[in-house]
C-alpha positions in Angstrom: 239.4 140.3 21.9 237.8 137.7 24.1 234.6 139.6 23.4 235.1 138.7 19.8 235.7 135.4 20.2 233.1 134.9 22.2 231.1 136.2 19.3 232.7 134.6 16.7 232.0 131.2 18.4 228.5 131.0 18.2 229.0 132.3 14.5 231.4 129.2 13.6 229.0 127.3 15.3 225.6 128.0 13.9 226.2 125.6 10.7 227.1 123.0 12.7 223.8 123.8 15.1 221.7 123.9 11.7 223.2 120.9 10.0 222.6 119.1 13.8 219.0 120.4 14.0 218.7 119.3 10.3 219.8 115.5 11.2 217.0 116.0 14.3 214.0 117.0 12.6 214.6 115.0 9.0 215.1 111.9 11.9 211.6 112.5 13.7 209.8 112.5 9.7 211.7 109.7 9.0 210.7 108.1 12.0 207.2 109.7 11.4 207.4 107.8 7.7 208.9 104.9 8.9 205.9 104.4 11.7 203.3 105.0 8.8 205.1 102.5 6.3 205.2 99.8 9.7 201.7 100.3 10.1 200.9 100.0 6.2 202.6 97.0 6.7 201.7 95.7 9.1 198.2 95.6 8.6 198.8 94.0 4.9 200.5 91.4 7.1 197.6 90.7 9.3 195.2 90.6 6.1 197.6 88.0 5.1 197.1 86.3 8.2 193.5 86.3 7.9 193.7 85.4 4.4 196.1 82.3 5.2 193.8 81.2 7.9 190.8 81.5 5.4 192.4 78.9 3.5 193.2 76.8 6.3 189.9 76.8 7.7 187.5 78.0 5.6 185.4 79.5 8.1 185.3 83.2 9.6 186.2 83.8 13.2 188.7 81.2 13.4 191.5 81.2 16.6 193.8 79.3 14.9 197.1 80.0 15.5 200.2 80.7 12.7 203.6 80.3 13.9 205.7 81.9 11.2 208.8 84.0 12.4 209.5 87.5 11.3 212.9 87.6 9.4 215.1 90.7 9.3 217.7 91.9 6.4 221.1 92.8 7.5 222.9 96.0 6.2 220.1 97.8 4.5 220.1 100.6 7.9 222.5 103.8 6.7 225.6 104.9 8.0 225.4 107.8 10.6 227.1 110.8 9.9 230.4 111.4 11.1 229.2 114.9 12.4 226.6 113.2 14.8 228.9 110.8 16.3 229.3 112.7 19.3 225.9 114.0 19.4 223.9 113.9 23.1 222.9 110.4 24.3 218.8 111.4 23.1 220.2 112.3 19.5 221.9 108.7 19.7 218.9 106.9 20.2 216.8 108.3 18.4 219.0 107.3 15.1 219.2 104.0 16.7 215.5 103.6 16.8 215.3 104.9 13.1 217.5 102.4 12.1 215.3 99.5 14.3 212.4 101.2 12.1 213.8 101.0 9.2 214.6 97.5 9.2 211.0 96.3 10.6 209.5 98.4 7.3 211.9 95.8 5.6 211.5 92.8 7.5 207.9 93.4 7.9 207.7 93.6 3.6 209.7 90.5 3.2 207.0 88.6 5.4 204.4 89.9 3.0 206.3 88.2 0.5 206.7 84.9 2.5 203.2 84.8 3.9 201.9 85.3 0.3 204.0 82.3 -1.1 202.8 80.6 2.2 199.4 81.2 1.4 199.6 79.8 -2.6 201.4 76.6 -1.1 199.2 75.9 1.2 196.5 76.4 -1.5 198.2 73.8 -3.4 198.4 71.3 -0.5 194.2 71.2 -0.3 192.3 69.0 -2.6 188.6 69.8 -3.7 186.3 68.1 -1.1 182.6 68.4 -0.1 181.5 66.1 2.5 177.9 66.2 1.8 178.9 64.6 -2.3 179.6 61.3 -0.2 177.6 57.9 1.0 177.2 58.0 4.5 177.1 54.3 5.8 173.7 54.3 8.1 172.8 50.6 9.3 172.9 47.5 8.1 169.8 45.6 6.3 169.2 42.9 8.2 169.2 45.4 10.9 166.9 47.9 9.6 163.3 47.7 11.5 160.3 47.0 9.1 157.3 48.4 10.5 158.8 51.5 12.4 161.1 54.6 11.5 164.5 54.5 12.5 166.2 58.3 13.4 170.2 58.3 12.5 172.4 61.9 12.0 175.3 61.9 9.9 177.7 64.8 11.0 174.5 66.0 13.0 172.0 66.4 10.4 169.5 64.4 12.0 167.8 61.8 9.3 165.1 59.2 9.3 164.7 55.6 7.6 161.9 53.8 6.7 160.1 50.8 4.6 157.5 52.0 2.5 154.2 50.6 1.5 156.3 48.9 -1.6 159.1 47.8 0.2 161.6 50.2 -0.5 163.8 52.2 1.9 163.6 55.7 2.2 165.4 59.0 3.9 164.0 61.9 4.8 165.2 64.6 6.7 164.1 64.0 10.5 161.8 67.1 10.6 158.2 67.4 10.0 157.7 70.6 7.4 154.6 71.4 10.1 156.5 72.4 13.4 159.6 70.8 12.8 158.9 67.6 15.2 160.9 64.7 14.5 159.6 62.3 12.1 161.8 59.4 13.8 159.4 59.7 16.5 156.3 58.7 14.1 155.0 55.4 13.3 154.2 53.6 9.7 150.6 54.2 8.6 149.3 52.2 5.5 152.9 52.4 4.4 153.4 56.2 4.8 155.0 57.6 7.6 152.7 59.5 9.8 154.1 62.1 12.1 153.0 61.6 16.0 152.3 65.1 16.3 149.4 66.1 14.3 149.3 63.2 11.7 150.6 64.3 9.2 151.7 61.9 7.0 154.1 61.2 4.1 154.8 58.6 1.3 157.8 57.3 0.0 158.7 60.5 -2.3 158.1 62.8 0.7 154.8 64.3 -0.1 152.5 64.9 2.1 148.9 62.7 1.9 147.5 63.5 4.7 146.8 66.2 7.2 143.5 65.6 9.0 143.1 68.7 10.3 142.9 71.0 7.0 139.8 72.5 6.3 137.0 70.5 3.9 137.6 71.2 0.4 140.8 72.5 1.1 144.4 71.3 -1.0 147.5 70.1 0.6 150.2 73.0 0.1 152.5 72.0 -2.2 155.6 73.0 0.4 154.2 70.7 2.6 156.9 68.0 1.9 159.6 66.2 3.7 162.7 66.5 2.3 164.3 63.3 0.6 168.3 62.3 0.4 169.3 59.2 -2.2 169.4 55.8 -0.8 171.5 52.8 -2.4 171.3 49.4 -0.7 174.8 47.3 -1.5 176.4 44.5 -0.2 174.2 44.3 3.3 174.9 47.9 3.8 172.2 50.9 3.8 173.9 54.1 2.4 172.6 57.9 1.7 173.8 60.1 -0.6 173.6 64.0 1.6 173.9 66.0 -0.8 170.0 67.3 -2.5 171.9 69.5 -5.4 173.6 66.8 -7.2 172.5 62.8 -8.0 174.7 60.6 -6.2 178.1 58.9 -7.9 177.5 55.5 -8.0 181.6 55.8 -8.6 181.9 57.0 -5.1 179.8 53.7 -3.6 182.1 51.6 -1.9 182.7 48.1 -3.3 184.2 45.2 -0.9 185.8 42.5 -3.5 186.2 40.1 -0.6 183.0 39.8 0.4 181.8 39.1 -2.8 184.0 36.1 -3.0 182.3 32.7 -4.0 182.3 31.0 -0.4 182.7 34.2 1.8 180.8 35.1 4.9 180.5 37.4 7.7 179.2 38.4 10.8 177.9 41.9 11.3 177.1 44.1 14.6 176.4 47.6 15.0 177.9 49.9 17.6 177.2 53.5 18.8 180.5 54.9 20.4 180.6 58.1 22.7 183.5 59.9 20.6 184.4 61.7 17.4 184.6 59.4 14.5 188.1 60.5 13.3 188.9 58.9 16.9 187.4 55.5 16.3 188.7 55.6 13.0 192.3 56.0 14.8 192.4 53.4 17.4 190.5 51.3 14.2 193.7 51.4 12.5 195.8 51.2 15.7 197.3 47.6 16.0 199.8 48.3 18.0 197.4 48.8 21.1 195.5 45.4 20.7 198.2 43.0 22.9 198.1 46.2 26.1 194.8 47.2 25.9 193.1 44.1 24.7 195.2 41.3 26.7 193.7 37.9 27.1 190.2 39.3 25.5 191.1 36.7 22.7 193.6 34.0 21.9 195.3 35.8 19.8 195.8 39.5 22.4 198.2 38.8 24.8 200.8 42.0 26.4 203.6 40.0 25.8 203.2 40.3 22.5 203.6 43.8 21.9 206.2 44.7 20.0 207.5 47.3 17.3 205.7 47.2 13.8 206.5 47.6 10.2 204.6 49.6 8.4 205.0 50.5 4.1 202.8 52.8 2.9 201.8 51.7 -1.0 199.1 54.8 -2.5 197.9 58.3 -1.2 195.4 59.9 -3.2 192.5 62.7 -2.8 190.3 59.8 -1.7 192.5 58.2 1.2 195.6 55.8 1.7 196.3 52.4 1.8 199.9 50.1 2.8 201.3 46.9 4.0 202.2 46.2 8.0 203.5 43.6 10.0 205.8 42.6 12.9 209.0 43.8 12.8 211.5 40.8 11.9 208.7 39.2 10.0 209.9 38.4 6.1 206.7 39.4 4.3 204.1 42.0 5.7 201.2 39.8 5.2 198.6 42.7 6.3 196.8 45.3 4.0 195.0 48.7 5.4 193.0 50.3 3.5 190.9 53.7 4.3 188.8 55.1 1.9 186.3 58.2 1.7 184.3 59.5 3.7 184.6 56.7 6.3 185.7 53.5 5.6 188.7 51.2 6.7 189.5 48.1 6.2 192.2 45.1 7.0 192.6 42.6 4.7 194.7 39.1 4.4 195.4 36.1 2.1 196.4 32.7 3.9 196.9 30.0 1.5 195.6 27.1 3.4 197.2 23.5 3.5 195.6 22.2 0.5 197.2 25.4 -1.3 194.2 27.2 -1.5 193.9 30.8 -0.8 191.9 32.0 1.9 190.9 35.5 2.1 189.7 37.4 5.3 188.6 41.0 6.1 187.6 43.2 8.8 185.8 45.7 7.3 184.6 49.3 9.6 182.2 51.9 8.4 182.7 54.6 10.7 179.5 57.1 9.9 180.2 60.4 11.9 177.0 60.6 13.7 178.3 64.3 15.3 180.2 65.8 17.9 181.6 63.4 20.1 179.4 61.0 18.6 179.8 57.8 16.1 178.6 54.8 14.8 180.5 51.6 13.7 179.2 48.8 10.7 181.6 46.3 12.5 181.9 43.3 9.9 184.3 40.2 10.0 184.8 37.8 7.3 186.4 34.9 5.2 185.9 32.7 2.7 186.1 29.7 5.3 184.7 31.7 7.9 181.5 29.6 8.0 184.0 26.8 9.6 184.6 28.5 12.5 180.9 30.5 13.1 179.4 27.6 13.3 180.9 26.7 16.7 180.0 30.1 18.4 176.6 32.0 18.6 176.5 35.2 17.2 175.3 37.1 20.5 178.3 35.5 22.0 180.4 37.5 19.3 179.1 40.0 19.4 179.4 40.6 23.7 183.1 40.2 23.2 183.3 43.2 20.8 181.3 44.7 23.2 183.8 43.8 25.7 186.9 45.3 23.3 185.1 48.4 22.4 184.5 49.3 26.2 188.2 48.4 27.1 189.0 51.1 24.7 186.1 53.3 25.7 188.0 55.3 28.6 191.0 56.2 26.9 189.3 57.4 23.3 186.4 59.8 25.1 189.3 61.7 27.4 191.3 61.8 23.9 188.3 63.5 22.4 187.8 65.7 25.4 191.1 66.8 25.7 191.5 67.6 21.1 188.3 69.9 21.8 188.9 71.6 24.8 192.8 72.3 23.4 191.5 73.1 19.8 195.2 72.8 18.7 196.7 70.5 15.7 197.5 66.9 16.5 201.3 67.2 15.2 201.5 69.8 18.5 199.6 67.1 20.7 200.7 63.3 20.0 203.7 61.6 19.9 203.5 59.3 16.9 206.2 56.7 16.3 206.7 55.2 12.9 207.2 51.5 14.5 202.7 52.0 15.2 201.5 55.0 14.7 201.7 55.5 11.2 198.6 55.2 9.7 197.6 57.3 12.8 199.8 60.5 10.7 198.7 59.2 7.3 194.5 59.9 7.9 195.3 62.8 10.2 197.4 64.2 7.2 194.3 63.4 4.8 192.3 65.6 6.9 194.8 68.4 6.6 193.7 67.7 2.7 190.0 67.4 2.6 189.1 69.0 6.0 188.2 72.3 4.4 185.1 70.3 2.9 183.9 69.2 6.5 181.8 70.5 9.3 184.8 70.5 11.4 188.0 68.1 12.0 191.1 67.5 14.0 193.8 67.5 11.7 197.7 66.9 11.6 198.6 70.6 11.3 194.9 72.4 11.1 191.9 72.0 12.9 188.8 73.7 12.6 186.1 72.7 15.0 182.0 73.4 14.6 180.7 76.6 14.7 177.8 75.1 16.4 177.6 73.5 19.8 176.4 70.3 19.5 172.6 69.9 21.6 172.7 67.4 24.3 168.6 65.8 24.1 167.1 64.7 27.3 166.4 60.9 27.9 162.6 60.2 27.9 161.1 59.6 31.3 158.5 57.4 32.8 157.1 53.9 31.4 154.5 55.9 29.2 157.2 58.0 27.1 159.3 55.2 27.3 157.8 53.3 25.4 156.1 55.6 22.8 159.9 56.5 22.0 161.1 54.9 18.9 164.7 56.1 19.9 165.7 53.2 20.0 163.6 52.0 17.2 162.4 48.8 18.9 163.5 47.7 22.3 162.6 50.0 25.1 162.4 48.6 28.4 160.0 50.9 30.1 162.7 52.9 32.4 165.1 50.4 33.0 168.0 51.9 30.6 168.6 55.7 30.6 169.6 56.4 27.2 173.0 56.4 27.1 175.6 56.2 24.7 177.7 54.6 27.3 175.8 51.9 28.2 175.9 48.6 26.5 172.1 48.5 25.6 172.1 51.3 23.7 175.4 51.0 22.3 174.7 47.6 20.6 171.7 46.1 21.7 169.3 47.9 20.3 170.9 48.1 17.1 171.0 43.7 17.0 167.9 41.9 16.4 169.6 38.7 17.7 171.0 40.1 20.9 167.9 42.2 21.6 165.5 39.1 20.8 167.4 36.7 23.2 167.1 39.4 25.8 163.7 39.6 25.3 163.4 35.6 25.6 166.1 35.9 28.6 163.7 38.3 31.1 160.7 35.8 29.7 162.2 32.8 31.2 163.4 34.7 34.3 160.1 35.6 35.0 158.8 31.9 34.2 162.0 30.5 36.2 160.8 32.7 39.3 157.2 31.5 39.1 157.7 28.1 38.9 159.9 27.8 41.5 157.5 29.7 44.2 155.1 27.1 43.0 157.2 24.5 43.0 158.3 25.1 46.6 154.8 25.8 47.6 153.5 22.3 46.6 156.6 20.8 47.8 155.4 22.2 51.3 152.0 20.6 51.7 153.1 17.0 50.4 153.5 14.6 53.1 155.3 12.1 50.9 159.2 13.0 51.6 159.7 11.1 47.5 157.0 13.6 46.4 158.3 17.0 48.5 162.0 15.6 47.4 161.2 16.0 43.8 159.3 19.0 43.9 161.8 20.8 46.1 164.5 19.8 43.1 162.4 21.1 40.9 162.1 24.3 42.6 165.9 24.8 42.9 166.4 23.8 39.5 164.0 26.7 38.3 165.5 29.6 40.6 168.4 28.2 39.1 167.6 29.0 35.3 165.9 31.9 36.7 169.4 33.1 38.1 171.1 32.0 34.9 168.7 34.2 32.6 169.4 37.3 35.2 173.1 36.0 34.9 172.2 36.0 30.4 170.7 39.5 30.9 173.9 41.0 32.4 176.0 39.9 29.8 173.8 41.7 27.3 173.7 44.8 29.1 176.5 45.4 31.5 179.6 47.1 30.6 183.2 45.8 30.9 184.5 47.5 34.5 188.7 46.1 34.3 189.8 44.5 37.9 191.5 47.2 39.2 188.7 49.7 38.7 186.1 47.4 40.3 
């Protein structure tokens, strides 16, 4: 009887054994399923990913980062059998981990769904942008040297300007077609630019005249041409249309009302700055940092000052923003900000005088993104009753206490741009913007979210994308001899007294200002005289016996070490940079 049981048992048993093994084996193909659908998944969800960033970017290669969540559906895992509920502790997990499948295969489709809708809206959030369909402001007229080329790089496309035999401005590609030399380095030859090379040389339409060593009876290939970008000339300012497959839209020119008001006038300086242009552009439209950073540089900077700001914005479009700011507690907000593609921003105001006239006044900054932690500013300030006050101050004067306010600045806007390269992350995850003065800081960093995917790179408010290409640092010429063959800077070069430098006042503004440079040129001519004349004037002093005679002559001789030291003292001013108190 027991031997029967014991028979029976395993009998009675055996469908519960089956049914058991069943539930084990159907679980390790579901499981087996399950892992194939996850990977499935899993790899449309990284195509997404790459697809997402594609949009965002625009470029292959990208290590941008998306932060989007995985979300999981409750209740979709099925109930276990009642029969398995007391199944060994292996048999329990195992369901368990086919259940944790299962709702990854879900989760993992529903974020195929999201990341696609993600995709679509970012799609939407981008507006059609090219930056090379733009005018690049390069330099100012009255600037621009006449009888030599002058070498300038918009996003670090290296260009070159120069007068023609008729007069007329032109820009070429800085590269001669031969060996690729740099044309900026040339000189002007019977009004044709002749590359320093070989000699070759080119006229105003970019074709080659000249090559003096080609073969008698021999033609001038037809590829051997510069290549030639649009140039309009408005309002003072030179500008070049970069892109060669399409004519350029005068629609797209900028156009400052204000300074063609009856009455208005300006004064203009150029500045090369040692950081990325969507930087300058930033502390540009910063006013909030002008009474800390800038205390006591003017009348009108003091720390005291500083206070919260109210800020309205009044349009956003494709092509850039513009609103209305002021003090906070103030009942109007008399000021205007304006940006406007690819690089311009202005502040404008209307005072209506005491006879009840209205006066109108504008700072106006073209910001031309020269390259990779490199930019140059058309700095221009400017009323219609501006002439008033000019005529009390001397434009080099002016223009050294800009110099002074751009170097103040200098410290804090290069380690800015070190630190958005080196992190390569968003700036929404970086700064700390406040509404009460940093608002127009979010606004343009938010336009580059829009247009960005059109640029070469750019730090935006939740995207960045930085060049593919590291940017090439050149080495400074050397000696007295290359010094001053250079034409970097076009005119100016001191032999090897200034390193080129973006950081040092000379080549920052100097060379760039045909005032300041001239009156340091007269400034080390009357050193030079002042130090001459005084050695002569001491000299004669010392072999006069007559004390009236040696009295007068040693006067004379302090009074020209004296200008001497006052032109060395001139010279300083020009090219020294601002060093603040504590850092001395």
């Amino acid at each position: 009887m027991e031997r029967s049981t014991h028979s029976f048992l395993p009998i009675c048993l055996a469908p519960l054994h089956l049914q058991i093994s069943k539930s084990f084996f159907s679980s390790a193909k579901a499981a087996q399923a399950s892992a194939k659908e996850v990977t499935t998944a899993t790899a449309r969800a990284s195509h997404l990913h790459r697809r997402k960033w594609e949009v965002i970017s625009g470029l292959s290669g990208s290590n941008l980062m998306i932060r989007k969540g995985l979300g999981h559906r409750r209740g979709d895992e099925t109930e276990t059998p009642s029969c398995c509920a007391t199944s060994s502790p292996s048999q329990t997990r195992h369901s368990s981990r086919r259940g944790k499948i299962f709702r990854r295969v879900v989760a993992d489709r529903g974020t195929e769904e999201a990341l696609i809708q993600d995709v679509a809206k970012e799609k939407e959030d981008k507006v059609e942008y090219n930056w090379e369909e733009e005018w690049y402001p390069m330099y100012l007229t009255a600037e621009m040297p006449t009888n030599s080329p002058l070498g300038l790089t918009v996003f670090d496309r290296s260009l070159v300007l120069f007068y023609d035999g008729q007069g007329k401005i032109n820009c070429f590609e800085d590269q001669c077609p031969h060996r690729l030399a740099k044309l900026s380095e040339g000189q002007i030859m019977d009004g044709n630019l002749e590359c320093l090379y070989h000699g070759w040389q080119f006229d105003g339409s970019g074709t080659c005249v000249k090559i003096p060593q080609l073969a008698p009876g021999a033609k001038i290939p037809k590829t051997a041409c510069a290549r030639k970008y649009e140039v309009r000339e408005s309002q003072g300012v030179i500008w070049v249309w970069l892109s060669r497959k399409t004519p350029g839209d005068p629609k797209k020119l900028p156009w400052f009302e204000h300074f063609a008001r009856e009455g208005f006038v300006d004064i203009s300086s150029i500045h090369e700055l040692p950081y990325d242009y969507s930087i300058l552009l930033e502390n540009l439209m910063d006013p909030a940092h002008i009474p800390i950073s800038h205390d006591r540089t003017d009348i009108s900077a003091k720390r005291e000052n500083a206070k919260a700001l109210v800020f309205e914005v009044t349009e956003r479009t494709s092509r850039g923003f513009a609103g209305k700011w002021g003090e906070i507690g103030s009942p109007t907000l008399p000021n205007t900000t304006r940006f406007e593609a690819p690089c311009c921003l202005r502040n404008d105001k209307e005072i209506v005088d005491k006879d009840g006239k209205t006066q109108y006044y504008s700072a106006l900054f073209l910001c031309r993104p020269a390259g990779q932690g490199k930019s140059m500013l058309v700095l221009r300030f400017g009323g219609t009753d501006f002439g008033k006050q000019l005529r009390w101050f001397p434009s080099w004067l002016i223009h050294k206490n800009n110099n002074t306010v751009f170097e103040q600045d200098m410290g804090f806007l290069s380690s800015q741009n070190e630190t958005l390269v080196r992190k390569n992350v968003a700036t929404k995850d970086l700064y700390l913007n406040l509404k009460s003065s940093d608002t127009w800081v979010t606004e343009y960093r938010k336009w580059l979210d829009l247009t960005g995917h059109g640029m070469p790179y750019y730090f935006g408010h939740r995207s960045v994308s930085q060049s593919p290409n590291l940017a090439i640092a050149e080495a400074a010429p050397a000696g007295l001899v290359a010094a001053t063959a250079s034409s970097y800077p076009a005119k100016g070069s001191f032999g090897a007294m200034f390193a080129r430098d973006p950081t040092n006042r000379y080549f920052r503004h100097v060379v760039h200002c045909k005032s300041c440079l001239g009156l340091l040129n007269r400034f080390k001519k009357f050193q030079k005289i002042g130090v001459v004349l005084g050695a002569l004037s001491t000299g004669v002093a010392i072999t006069l016996s007559t004390v009236a005679w040696r009295a007068t002559f040693v006067i004379l001789a302090l009074l020209m070490f004296a200008g001497a030291y006052a032109c060395t003292r001139g010279v300083a001013a020009l090219t020294q940079n601002f060093v603040r108190v504590h850092r001395r």
